[in-house]
C-alpha positions as a printed NumPy array, in Angstrom:
array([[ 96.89 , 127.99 ,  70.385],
       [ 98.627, 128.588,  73.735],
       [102.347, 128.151,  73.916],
       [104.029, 127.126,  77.401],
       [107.713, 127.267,  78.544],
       [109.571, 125.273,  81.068],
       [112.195, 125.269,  83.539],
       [113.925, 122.522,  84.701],
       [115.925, 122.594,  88.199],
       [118.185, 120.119,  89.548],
       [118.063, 119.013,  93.45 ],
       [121.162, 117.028,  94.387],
       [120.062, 113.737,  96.154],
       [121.947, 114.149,  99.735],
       [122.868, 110.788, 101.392],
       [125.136, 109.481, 104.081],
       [125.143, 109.06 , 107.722],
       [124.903, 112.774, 108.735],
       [121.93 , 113.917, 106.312],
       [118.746, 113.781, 107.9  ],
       [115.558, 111.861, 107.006],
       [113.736, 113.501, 104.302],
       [115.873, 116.599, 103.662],
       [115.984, 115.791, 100.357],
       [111.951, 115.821, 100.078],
       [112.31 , 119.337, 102.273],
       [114.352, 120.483,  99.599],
       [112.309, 119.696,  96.772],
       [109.339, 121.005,  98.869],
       [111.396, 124.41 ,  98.763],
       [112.297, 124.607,  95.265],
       [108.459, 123.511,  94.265],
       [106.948, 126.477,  96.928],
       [109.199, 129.149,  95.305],
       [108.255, 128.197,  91.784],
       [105.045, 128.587,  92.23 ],
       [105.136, 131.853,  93.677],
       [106.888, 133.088,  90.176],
       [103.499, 131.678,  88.388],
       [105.423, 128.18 ,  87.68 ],
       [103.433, 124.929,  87.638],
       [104.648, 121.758,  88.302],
       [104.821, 119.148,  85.767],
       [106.86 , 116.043,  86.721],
       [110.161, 114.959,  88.859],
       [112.443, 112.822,  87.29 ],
       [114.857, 110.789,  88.682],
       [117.788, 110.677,  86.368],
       [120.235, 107.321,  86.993],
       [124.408, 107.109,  86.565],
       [125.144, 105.591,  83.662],
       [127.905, 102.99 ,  82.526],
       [127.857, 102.355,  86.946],
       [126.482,  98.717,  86.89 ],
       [124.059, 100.092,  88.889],
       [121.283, 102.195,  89.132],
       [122.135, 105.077,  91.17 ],
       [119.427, 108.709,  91.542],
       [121.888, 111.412,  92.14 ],
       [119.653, 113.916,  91.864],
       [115.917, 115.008,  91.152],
       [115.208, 117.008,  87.66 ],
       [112.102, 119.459,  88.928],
       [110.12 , 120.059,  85.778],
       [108.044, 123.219,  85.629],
       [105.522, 124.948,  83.371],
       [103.723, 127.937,  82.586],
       [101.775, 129.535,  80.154],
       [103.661, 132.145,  77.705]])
């Protein structure tokens, strides 16, 4: 039976009126390119929400990666 791992890796959701559109997505671009180079596969992103805020607020995006062990 084949057995995985994972690594999970946290991108901080940048926002006000100096960030640039889409340097988050560049970001997670990044993070995604170098994983893979170290034999990591991408799962899933999550978006992960504030609680007890009254609203629903991303702060940041939970990479998920896997690869065979």
């Amino acid at each position: 039976m084949k057995k995985y791992e994972y690594k999970f890796v946290e991108v901080p959701k940048k926002s006000g009126l100096r960030v640039r559109t889409g340097e988050t997505f560049e970001a997670c671009k990044k993070v995604i390119q170098a994983e893979a180079k170290e034999g990591w596969r991408l799962k899933q992103v999550v978006t992960p929400f504030l609680e007890n805020t009254g609203a629903f607020v991303t702060y940041c995006y939970q990479i998920i990666f896997e690869r065979e062990v």
